[in-house]
mmCIF file as gemmi writes it, N, C-alpha and C atoms, coordinates in Angstrom:
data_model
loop_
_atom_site.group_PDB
_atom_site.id
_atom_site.type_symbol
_atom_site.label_atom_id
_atom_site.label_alt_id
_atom_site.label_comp_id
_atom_site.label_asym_id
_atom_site.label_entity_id
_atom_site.label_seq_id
_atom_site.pdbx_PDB_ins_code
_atom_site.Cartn_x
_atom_site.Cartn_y
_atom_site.Cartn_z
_atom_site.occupancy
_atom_site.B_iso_or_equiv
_atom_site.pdbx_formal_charge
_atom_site.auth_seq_id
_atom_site.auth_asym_id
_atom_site.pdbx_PDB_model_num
ATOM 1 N N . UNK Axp A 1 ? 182.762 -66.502 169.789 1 0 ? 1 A 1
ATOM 2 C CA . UNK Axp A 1 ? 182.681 -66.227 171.214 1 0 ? 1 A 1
ATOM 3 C C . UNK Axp A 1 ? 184.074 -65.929 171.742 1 0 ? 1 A 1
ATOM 4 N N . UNK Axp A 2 ? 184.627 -65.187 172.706 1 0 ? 2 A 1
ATOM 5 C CA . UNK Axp A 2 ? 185.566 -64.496 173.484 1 0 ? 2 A 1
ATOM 6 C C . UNK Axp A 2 ? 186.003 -65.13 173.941 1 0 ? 2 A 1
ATOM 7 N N . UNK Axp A 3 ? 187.176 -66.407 174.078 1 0 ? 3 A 1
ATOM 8 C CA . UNK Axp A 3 ? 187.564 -67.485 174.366 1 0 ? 3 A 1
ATOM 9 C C . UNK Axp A 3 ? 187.467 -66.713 176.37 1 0 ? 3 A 1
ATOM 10 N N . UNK Axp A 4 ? 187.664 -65.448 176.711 1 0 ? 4 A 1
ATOM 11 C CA . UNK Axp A 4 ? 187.431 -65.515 178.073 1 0 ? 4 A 1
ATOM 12 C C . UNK Axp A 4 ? 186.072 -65.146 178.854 1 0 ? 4 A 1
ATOM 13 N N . UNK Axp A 5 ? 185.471 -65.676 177.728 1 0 ? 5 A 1
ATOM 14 C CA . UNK Axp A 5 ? 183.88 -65.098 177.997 1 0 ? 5 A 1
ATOM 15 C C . UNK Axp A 5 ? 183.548 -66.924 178.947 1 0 ? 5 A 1
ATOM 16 N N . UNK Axp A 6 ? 182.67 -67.101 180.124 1 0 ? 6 A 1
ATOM 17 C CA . UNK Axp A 6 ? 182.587 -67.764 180.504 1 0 ? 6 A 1
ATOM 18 C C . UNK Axp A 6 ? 181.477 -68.61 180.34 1 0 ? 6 A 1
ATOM 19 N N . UNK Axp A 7 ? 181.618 -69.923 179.097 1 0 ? 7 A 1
ATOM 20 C CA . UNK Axp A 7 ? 181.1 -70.483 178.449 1 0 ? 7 A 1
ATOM 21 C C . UNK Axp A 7 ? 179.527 -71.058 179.225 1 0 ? 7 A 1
ATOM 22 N N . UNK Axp A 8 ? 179.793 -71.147 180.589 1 0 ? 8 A 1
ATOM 23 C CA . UNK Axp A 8 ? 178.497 -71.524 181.421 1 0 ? 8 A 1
ATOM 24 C C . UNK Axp A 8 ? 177.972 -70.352 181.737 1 0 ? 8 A 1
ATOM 25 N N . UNK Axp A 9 ? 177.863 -69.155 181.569 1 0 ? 9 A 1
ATOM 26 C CA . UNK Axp A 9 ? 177.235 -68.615 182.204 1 0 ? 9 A 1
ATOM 27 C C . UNK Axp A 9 ? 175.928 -68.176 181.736 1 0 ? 9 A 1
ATOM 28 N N . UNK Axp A 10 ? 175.326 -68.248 183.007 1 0 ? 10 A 1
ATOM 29 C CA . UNK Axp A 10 ? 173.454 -67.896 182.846 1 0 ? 10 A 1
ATOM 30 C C . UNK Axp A 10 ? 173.109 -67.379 182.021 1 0 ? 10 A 1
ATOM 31 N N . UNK Axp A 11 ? 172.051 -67.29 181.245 1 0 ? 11 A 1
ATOM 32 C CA . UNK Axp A 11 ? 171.064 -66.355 180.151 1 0 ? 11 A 1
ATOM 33 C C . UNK Axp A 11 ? 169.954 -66.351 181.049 1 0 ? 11 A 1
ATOM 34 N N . UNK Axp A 12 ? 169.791 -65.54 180.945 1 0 ? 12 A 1
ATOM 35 C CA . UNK Axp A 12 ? 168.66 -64.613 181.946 1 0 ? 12 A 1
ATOM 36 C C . UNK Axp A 12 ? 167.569 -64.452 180.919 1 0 ? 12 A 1
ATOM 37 N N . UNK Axp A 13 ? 166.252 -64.645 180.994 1 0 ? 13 A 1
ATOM 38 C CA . UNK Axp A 13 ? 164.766 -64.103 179.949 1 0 ? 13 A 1
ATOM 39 C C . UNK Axp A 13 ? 164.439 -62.847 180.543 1 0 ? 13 A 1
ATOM 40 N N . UNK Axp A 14 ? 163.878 -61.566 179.936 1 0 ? 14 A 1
ATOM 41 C CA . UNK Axp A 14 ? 163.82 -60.525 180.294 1 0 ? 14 A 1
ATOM 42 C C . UNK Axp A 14 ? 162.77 -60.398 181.589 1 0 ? 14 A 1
ATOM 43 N N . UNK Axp A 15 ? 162.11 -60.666 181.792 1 0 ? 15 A 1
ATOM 44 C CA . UNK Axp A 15 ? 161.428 -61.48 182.929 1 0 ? 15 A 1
ATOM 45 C C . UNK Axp A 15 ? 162.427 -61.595 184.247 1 0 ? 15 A 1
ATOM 46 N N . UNK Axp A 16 ? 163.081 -62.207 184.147 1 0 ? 16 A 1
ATOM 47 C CA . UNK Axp A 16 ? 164.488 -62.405 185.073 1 0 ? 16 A 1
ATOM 48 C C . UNK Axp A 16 ? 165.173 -61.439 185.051 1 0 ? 16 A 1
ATOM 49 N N . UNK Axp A 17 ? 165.565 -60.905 184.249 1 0 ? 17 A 1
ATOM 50 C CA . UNK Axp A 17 ? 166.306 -59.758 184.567 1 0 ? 17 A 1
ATOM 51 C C . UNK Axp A 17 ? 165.801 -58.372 184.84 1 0 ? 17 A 1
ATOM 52 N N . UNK Axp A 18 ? 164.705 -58.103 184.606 1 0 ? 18 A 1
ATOM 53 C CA . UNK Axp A 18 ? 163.647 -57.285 185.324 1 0 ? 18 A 1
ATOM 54 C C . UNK Axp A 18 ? 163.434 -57.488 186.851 1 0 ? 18 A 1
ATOM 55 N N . UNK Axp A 19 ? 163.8 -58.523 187.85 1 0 ? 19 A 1
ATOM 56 C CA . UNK Axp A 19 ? 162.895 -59.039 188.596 1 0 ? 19 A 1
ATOM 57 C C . UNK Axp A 19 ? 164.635 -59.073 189.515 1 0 ? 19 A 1
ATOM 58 N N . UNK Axp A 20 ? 165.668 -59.292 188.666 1 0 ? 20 A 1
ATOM 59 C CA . UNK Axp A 20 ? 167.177 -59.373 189.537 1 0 ? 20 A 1
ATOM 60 C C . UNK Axp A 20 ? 167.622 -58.024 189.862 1 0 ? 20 A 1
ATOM 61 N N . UNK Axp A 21 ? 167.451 -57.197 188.71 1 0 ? 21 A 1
ATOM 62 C CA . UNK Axp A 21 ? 168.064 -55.93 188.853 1 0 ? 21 A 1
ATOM 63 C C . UNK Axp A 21 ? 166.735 -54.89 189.584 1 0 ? 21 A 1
ATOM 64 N N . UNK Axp A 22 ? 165.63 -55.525 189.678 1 0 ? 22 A 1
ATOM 65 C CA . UNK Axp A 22 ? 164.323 -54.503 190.013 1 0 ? 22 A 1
ATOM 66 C C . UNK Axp A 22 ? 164.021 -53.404 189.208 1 0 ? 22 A 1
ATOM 67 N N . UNK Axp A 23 ? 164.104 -53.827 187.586 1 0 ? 23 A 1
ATOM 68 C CA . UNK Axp A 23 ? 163.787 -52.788 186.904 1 0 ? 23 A 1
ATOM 69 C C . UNK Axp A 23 ? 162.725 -53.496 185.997 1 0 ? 23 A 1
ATOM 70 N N . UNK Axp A 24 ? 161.809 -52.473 185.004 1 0 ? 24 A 1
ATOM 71 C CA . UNK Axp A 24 ? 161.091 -53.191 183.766 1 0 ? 24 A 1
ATOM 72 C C . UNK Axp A 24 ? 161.662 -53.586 183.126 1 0 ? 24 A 1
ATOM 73 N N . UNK Axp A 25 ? 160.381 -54.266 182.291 1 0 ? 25 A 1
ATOM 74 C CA . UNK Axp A 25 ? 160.635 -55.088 181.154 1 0 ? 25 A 1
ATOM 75 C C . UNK Axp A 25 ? 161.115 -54.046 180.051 1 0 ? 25 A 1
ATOM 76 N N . UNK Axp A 26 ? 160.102 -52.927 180.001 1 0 ? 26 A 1
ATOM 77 C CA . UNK Axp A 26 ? 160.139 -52.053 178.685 1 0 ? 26 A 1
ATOM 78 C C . UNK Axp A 26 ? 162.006 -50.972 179.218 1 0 ? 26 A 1
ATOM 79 N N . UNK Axp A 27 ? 162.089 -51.194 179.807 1 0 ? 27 A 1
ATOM 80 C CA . UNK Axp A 27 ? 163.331 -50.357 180.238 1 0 ? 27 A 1
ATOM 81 C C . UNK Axp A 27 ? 164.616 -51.399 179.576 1 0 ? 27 A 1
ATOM 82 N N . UNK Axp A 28 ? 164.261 -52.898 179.916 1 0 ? 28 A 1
ATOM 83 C CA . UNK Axp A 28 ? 165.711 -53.633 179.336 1 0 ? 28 A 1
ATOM 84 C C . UNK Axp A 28 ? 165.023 -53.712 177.637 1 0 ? 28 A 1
ATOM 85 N N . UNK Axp A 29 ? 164.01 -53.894 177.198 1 0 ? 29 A 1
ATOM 86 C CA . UNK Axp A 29 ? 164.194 -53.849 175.647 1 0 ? 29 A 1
ATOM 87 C C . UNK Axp A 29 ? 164.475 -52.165 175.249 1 0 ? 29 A 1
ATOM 88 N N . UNK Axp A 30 ? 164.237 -51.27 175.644 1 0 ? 30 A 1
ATOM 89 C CA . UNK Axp A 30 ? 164.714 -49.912 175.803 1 0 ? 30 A 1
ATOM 90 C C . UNK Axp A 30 ? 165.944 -49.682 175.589 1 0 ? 30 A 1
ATOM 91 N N . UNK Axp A 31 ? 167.004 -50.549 176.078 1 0 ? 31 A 1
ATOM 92 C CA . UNK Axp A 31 ? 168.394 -50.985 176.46 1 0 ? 31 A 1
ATOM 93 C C . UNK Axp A 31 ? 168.623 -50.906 175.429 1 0 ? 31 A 1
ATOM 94 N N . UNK Axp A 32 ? 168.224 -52.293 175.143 1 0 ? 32 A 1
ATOM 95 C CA . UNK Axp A 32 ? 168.568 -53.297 173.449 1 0 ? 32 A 1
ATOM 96 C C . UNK Axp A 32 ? 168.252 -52.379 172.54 1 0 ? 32 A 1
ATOM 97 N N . UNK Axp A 33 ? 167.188 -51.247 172.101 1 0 ? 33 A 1
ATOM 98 C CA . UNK Axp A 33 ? 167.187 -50.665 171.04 1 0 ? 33 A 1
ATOM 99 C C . UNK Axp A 33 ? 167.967 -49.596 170.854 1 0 ? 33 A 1
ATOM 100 N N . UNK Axp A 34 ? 168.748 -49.022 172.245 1 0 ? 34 A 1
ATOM 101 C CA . UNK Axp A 34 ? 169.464 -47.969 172.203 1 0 ? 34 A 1
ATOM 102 C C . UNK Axp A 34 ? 170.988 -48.397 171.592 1 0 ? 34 A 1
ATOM 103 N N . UNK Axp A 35 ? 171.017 -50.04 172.057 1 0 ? 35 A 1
ATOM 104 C CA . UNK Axp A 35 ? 173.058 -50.401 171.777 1 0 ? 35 A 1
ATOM 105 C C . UNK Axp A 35 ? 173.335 -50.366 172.922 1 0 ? 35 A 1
ATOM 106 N N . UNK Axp A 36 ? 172.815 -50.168 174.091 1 0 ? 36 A 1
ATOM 107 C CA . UNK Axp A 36 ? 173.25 -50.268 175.407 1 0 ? 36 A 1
ATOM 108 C C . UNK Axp A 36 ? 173.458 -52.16 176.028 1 0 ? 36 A 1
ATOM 109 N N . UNK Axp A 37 ? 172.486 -52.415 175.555 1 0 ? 37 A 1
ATOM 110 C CA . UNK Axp A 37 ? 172.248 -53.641 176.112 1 0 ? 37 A 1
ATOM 111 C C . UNK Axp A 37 ? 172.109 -55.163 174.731 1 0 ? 37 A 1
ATOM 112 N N . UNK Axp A 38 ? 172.91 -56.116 174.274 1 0 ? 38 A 1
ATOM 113 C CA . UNK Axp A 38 ? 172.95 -56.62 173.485 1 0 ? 38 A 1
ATOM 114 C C . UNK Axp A 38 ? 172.375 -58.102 173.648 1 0 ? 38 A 1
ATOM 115 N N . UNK Axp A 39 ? 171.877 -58.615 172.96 1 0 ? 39 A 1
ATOM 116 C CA . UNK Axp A 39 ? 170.307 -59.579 173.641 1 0 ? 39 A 1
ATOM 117 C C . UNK Axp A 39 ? 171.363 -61.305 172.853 1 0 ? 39 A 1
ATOM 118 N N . UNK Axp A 40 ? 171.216 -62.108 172.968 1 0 ? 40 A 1
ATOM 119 C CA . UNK Axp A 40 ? 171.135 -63.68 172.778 1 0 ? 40 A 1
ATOM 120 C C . UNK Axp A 40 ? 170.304 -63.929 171.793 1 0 ? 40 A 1
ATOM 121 N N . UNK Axp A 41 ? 169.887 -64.089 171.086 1 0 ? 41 A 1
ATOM 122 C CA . UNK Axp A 41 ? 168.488 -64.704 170.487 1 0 ? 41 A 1
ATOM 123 C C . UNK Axp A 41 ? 168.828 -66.121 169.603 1 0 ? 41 A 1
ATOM 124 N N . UNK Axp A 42 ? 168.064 -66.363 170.384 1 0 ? 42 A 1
ATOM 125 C CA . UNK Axp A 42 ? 168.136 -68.37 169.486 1 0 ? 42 A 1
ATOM 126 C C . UNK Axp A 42 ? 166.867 -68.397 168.252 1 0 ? 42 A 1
ATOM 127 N N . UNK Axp A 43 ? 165.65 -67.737 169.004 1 0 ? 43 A 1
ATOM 128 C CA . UNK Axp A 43 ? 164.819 -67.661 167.43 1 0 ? 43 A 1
ATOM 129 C C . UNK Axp A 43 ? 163.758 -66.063 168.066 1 0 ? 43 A 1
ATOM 130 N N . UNK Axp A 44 ? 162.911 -65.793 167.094 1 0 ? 44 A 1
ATOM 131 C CA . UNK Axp A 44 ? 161.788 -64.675 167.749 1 0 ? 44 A 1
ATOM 132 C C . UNK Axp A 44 ? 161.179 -64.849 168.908 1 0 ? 44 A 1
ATOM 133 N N . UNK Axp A 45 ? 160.554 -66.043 169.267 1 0 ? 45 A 1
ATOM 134 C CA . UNK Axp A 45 ? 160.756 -65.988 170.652 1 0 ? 45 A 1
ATOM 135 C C . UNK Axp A 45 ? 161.661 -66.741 171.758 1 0 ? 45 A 1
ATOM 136 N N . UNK Axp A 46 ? 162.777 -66.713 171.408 1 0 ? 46 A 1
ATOM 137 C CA . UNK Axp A 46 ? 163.834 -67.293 172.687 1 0 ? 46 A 1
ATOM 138 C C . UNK Axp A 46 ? 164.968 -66.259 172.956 1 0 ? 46 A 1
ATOM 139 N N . UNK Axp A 47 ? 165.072 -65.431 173.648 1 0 ? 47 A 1
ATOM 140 C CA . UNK Axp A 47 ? 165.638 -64.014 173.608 1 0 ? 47 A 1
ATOM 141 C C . UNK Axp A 47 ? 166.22 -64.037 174.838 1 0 ? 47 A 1
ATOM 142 N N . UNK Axp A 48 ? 167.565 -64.048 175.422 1 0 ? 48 A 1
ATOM 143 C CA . UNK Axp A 48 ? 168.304 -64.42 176.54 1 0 ? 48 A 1
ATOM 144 C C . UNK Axp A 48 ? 169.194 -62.903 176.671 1 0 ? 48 A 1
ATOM 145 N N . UNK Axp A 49 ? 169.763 -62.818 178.055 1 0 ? 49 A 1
ATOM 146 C CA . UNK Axp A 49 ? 170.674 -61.489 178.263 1 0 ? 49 A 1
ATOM 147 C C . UNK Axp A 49 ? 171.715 -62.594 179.467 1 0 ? 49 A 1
ATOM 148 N N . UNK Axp A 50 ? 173.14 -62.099 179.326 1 0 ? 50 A 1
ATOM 149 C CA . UNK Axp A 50 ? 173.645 -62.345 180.121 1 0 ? 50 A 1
ATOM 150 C C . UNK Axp A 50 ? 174.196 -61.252 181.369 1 0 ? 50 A 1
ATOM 151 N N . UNK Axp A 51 ? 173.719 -62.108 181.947 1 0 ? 51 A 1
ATOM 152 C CA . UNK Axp A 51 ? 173.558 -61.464 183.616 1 0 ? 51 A 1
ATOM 153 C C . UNK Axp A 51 ? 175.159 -60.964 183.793 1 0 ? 51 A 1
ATOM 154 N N . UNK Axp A 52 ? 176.154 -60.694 183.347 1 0 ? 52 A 1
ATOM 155 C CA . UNK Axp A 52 ? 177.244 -59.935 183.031 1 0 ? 52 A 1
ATOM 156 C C . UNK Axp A 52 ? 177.351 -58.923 182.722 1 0 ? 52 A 1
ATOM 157 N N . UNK Axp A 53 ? 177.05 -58.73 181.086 1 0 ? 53 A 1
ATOM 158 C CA . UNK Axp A 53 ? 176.945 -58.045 180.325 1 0 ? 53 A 1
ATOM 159 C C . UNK Axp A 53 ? 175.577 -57.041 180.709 1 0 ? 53 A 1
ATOM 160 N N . UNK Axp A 54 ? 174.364 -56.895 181.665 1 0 ? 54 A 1
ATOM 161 C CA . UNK Axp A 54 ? 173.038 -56.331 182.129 1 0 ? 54 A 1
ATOM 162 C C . UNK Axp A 54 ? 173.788 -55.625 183.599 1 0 ? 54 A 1
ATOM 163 N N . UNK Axp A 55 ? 174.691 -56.617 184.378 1 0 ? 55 A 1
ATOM 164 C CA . UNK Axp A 55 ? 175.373 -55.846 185.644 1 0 ? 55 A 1
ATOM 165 C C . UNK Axp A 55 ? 176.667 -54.593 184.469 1 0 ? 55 A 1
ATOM 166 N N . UNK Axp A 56 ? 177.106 -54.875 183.91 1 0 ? 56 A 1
ATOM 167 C CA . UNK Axp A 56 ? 178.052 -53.842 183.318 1 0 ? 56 A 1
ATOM 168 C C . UNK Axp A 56 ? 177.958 -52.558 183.078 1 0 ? 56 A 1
ATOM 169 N N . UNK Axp A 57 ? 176.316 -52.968 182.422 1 0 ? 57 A 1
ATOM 170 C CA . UNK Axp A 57 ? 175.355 -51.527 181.511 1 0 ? 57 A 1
ATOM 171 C C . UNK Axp A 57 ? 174.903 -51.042 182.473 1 0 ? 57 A 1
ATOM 172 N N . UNK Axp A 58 ? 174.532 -51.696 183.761 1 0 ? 58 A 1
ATOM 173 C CA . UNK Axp A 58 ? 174.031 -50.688 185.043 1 0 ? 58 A 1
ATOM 174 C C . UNK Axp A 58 ? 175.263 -49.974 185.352 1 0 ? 58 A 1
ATOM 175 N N . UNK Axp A 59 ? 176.2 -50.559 185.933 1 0 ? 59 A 1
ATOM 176 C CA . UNK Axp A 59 ? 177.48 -50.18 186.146 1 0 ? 59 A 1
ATOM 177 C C . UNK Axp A 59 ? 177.715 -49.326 185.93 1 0 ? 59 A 1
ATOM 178 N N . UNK Axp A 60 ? 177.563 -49.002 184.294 1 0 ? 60 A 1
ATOM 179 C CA . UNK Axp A 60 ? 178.146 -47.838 183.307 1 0 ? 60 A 1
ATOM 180 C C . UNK Axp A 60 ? 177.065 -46.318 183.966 1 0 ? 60 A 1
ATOM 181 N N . UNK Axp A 61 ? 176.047 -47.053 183.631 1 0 ? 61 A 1
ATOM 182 C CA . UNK Axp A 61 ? 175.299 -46.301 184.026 1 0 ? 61 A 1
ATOM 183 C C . UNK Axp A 61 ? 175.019 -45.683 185.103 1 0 ? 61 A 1
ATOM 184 N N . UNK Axp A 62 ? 175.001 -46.249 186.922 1 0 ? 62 A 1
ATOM 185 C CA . UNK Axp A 62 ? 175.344 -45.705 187.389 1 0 ? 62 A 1
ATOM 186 C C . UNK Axp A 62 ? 176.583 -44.874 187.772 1 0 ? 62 A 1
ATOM 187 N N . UNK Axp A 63 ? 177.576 -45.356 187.305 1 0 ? 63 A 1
ATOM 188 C CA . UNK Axp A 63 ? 178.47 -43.998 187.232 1 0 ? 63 A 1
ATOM 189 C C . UNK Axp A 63 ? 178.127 -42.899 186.627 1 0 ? 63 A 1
ATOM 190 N N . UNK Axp A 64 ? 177.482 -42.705 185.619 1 0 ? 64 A 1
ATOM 191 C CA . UNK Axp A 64 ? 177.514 -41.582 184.525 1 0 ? 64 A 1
ATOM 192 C C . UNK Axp A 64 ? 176.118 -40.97 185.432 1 0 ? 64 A 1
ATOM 193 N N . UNK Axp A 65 ? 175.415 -41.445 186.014 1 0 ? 65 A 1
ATOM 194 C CA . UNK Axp A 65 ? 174.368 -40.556 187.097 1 0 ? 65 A 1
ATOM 195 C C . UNK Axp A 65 ? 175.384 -40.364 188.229 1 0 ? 65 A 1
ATOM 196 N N . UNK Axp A 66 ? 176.109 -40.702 188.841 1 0 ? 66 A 1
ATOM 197 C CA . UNK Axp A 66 ? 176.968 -39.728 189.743 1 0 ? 66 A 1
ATOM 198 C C . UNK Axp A 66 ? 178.027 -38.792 189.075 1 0 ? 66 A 1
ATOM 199 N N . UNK Axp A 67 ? 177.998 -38.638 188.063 1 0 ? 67 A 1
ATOM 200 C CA . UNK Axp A 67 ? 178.877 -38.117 187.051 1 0 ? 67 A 1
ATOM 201 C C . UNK Axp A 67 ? 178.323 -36.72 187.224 1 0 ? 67 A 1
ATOM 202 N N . UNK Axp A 68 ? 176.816 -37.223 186.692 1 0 ? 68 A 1
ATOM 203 C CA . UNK Axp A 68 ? 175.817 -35.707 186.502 1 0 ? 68 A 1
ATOM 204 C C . UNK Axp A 68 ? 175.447 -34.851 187.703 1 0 ? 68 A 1
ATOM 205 N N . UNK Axp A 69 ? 175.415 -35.553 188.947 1 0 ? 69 A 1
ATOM 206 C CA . UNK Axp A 69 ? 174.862 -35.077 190.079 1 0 ? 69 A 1
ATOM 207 C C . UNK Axp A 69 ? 175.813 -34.021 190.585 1 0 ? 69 A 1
């Protein structure tokens, strides 16, 4: 771990992070299969995102749509 990565911070279930950012479910595992979005997993089903690293990839992303416009 990234000694400045901030050891408390939230893990979000895709559920949650669908519901923070107002997007789908199939759009953030969409993420994860592209390399955009890199997931937590404790076992097959315990699968966490940090709410950091999900604001970043929007981030990125909305820039690169005002990029195109």
């Amino acid at each position: 771990m990234n000694p400045s990565t901030n050891e408390t911070e939230a893990l979000l279930t895709v559920k949650e992070v669908a519901k923070r950012w107002n997007m789908c479910t199939k759009t953030i595992r969409r993420y994860v299969d592209q390399g955009l979005l890199k997931q937590v997993r404790f076992s097959a089903r315990c699968i966490r995102y940090r709410a950091s690293e999900v604001a970043a990839v929007l981030a990125t992303m909305s820039g690169e749509n005002r990029r195109a416009s």
